[in-house]
C-alpha positions as CSV (number, residue, x, y, z in Angstrom):
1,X,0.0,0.0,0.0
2,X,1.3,3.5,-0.9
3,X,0.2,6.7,0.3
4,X,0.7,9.5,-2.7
5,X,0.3,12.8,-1.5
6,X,1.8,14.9,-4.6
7,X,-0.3,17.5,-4.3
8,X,-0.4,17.7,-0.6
9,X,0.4,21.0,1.2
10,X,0.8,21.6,4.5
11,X,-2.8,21.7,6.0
12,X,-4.3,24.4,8.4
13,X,-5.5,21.9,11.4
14,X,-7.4,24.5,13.1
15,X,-7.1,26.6,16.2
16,X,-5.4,25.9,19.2
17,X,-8.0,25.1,21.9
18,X,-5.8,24.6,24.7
19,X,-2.2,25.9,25.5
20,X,-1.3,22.2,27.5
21,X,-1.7,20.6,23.5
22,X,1.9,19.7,23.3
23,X,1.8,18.5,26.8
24,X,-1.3,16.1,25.9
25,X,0.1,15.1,22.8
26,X,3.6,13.7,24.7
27,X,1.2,12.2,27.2
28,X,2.4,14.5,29.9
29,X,-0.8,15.6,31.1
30,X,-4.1,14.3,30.9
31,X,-7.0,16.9,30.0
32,X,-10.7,15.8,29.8
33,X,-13.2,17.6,27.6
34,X,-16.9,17.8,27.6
35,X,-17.2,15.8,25.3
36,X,-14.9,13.1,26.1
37,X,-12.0,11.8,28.5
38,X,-9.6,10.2,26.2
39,X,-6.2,11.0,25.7
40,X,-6.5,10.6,21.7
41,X,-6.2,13.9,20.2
42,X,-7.7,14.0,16.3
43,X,-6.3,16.0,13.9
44,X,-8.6,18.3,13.6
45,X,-7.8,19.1,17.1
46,X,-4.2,20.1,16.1
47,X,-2.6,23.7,15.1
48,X,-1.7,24.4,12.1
49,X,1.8,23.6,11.3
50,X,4.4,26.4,11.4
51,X,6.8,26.0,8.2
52,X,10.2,24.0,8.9
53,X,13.4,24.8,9.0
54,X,16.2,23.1,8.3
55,X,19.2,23.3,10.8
56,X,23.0,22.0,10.5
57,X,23.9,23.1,6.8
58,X,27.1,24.7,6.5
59,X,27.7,28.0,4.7
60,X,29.7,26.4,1.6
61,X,27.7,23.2,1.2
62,X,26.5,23.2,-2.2
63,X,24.4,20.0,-2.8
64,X,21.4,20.0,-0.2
65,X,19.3,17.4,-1.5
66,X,16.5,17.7,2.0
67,X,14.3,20.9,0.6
68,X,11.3,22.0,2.2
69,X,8.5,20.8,-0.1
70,X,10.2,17.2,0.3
71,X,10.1,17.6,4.4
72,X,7.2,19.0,4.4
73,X,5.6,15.7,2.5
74,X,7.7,13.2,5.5
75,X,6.4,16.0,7.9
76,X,2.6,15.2,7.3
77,X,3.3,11.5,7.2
78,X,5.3,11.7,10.9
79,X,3.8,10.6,13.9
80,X,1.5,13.6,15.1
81,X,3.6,14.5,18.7
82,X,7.2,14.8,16.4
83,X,4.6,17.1,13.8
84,X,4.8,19.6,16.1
85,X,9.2,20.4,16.2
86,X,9.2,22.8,13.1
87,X,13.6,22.3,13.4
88,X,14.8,19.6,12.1
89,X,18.6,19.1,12.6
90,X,21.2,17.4,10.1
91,X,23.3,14.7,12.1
92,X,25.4,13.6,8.8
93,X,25.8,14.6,5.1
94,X,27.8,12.7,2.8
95,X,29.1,16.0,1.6
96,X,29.9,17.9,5.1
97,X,31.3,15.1,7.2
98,X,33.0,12.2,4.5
99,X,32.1,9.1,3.2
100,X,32.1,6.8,6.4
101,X,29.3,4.4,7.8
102,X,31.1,4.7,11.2
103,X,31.2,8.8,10.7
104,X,27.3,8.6,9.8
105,X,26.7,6.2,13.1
106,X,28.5,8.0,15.6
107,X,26.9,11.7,14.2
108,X,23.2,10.1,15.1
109,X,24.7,8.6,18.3
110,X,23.0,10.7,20.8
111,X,25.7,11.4,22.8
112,X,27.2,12.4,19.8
113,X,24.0,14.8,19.7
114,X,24.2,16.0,23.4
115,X,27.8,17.2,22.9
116,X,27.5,19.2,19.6
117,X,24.1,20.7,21.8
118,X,26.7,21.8,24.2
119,X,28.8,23.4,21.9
120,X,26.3,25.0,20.0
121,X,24.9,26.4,23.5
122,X,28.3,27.6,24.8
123,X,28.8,29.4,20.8
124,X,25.3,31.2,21.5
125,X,26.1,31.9,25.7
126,X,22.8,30.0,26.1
127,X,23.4,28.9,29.9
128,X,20.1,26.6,30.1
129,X,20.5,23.3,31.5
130,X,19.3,19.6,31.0
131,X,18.9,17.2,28.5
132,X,15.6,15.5,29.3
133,X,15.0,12.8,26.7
134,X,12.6,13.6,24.2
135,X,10.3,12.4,21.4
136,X,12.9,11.8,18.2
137,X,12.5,10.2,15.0
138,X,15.3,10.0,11.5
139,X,14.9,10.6,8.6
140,X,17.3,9.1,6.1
141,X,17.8,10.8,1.8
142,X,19.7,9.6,-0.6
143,X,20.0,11.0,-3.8
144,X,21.4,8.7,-6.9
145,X,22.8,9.0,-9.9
146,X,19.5,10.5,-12.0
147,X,19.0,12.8,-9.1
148,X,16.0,11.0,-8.0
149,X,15.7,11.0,-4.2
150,X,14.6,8.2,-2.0
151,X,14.7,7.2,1.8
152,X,12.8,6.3,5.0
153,X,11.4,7.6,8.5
154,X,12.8,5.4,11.2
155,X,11.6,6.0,14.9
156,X,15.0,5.0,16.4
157,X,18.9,6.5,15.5
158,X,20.4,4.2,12.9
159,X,23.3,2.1,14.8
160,X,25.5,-1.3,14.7
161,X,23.0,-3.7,16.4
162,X,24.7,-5.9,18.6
163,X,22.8,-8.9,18.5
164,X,21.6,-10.1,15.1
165,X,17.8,-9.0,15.0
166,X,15.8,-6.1,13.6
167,X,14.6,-2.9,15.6
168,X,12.4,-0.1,14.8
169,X,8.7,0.0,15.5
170,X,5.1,0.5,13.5
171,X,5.8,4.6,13.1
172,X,8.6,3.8,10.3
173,X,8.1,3.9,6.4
174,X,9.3,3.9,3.3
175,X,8.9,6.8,0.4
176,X,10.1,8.2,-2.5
177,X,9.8,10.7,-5.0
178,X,8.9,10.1,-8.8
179,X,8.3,12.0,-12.3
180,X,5.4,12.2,-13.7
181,X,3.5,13.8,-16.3
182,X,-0.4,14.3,-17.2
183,X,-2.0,11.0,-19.4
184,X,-3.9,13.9,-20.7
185,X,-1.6,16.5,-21.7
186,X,1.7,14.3,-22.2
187,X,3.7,18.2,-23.2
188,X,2.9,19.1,-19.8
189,X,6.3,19.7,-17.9
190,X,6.8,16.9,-15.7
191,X,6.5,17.1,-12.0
192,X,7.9,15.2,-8.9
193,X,5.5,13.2,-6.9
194,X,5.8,11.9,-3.3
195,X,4.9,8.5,-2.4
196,X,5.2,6.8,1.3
197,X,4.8,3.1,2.1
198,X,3.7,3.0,5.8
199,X,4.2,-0.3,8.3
200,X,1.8,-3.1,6.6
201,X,2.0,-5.3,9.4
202,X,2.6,-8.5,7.9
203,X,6.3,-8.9,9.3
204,X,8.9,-7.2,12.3
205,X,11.8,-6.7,10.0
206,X,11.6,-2.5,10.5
207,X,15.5,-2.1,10.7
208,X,19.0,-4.2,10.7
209,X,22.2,-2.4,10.3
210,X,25.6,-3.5,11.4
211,X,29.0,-2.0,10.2
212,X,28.7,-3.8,6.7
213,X,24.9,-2.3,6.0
214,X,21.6,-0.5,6.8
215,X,19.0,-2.3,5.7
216,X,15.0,-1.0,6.0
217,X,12.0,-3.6,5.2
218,X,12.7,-7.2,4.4
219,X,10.8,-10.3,3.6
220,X,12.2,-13.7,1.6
221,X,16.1,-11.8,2.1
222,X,15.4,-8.9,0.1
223,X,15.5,-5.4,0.8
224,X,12.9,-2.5,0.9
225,X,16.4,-0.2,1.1
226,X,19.7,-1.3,1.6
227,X,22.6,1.0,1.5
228,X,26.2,-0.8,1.3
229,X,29.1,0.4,3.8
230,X,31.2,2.2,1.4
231,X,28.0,4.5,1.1
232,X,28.6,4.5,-2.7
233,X,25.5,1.8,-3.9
234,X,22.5,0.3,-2.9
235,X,19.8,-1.4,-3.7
236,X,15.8,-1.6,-3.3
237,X,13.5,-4.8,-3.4
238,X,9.4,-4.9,-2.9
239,X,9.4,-6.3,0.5
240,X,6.6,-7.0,2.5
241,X,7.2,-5.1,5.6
242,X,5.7,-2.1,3.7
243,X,3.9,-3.5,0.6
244,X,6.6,-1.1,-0.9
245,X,7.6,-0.4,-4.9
246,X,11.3,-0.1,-5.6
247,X,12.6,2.9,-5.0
248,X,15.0,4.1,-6.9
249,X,14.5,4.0,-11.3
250,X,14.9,0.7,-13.1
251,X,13.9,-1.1,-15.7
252,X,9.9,-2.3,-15.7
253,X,10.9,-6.1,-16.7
254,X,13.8,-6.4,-13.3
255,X,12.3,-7.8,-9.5
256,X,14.4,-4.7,-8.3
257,X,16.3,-1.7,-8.4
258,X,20.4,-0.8,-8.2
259,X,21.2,3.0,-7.4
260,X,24.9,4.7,-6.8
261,X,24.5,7.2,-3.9
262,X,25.8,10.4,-5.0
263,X,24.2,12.2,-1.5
264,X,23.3,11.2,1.5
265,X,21.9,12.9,4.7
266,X,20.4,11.9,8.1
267,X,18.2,14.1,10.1
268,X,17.0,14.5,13.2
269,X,12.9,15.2,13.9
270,X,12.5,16.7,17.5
271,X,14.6,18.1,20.1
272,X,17.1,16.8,22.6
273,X,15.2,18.8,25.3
């Protein structure tokens, strides 16, 4: 199943009601309405979204592949309390910090995080205090050779598993982003469209990575992404932890796709405190 939300915007999710929302949605506090007691908020409940921004890019970095249509799209798709961090922060780029599995797992380790907080706090004289553990979630890009961009939401910081078994939870997915032009008016200029592949349910393999791989979605050995330790290749199976299409462009008559990374990036959806 695929969720295509091309033409999706940011949507206005009506006033606030109540200034404890936040507090509700990360199940700090309990408020009961008239009309009922749960602790479910709906959407409609929610505030409209303030616009992103995109944190950790440095001044001479010349290929930033995350833009703000595209994170808005994986914003929308996010679990509802991380909806509400409108910074996200870049942990690793292929470009800014070098071509290095080990560089890209010890930038999203999160005392890896808590220390570049600390420096960026001591930079700006910001004397608060703490690090109370907060929602988080990742999101991984890559960018191949025909510029196409592709990736996943994960709900936990990609690392080497120690023991050999998958992590990751129900909140992760799969999407990418495609051409595609009008059946009716095939001169139209072509556009990109966004496409997601959310948790099906029918297997637990979310996440395995080791210091060899990072692999998202499996079923029968193959994967829904797999990115190769040299961070130079990959490839992408239909796998039936997210009922996913391959990824990256191939050929319509081959069971899956091969891709060369030219970028990569890892980001970071909520706040260390």
């Amino acid at each position: 199943m695929s969720v295509d939300v091309s033409d999706t915007k940011p949507e206005n999710r009506g006033p606030k009601k109540q200034p404890s929302l936040l507090g509700r949605l990360l199940g700090n506090q309990r408020t009961p309405t008239p009309e009922s007691d749960s602790t479910s908020v709906s959407v409609d409940s929610l505030p409209p979204l303030t616009d992103l921004t995109l944190s950790g890019y440095n001044a001479g970095t010349k290929h930033r592949i995350l833009d703000p249509e595209l994170a808005s799209n994986i914003r929308n798709l996010v679990p509802p309390r991380l909806q509400l961090f409108n910074e996200w922060e870049l942990l690793y780029s292929l470009e800014q910090h070098g071509i290095s599995l080990n560089s890209l797992y010890r930038n999203c380790h999160p005392d890896t995080q808590r220390r570049n907080l600390k420096m960026k706090k001591a930079r700006a004289n910001d004397e608060s205090g703490g690090y109370a553990e907060g929602p988080h979630g990742y999101v991984i890009v890559v960018q191949d050779e025909h510029k196409n961009k592709f990736g996943c939401y994960v709900n936990e910081y990609p690392h080497p598993s120690e023991h050999k078994r998958y992590y990751g939870n129900g909140e992760c997915f799969l999407w990418k982003t495609e051409w595609y032009s009008s059946h009716h008016d095939p001169k139209r200029r072509r556009e990109r469209r966004f496409k997601a592949y959310p948790y099906t349910g029918l297997n637990d393999n979310l996440i395995y990575s080791n210091v060899d791989f990072i692999a998202v979605g499996s079923s029968q050995g193959q994967n829904g992404l797999y990115i190769d330790k040299s961070l130079y290749s990959g490839v992408s199976y239909p796998c039936e932890t997210f009922g996913n299409e391959i990824l990256c462009e191939h050929d319509s008559d081959t069971e899956y796709g091969s891709f060369k990374i030219m970028n990569l990036e890892v980001w970071r959806v909520g706040e260390l405190e």
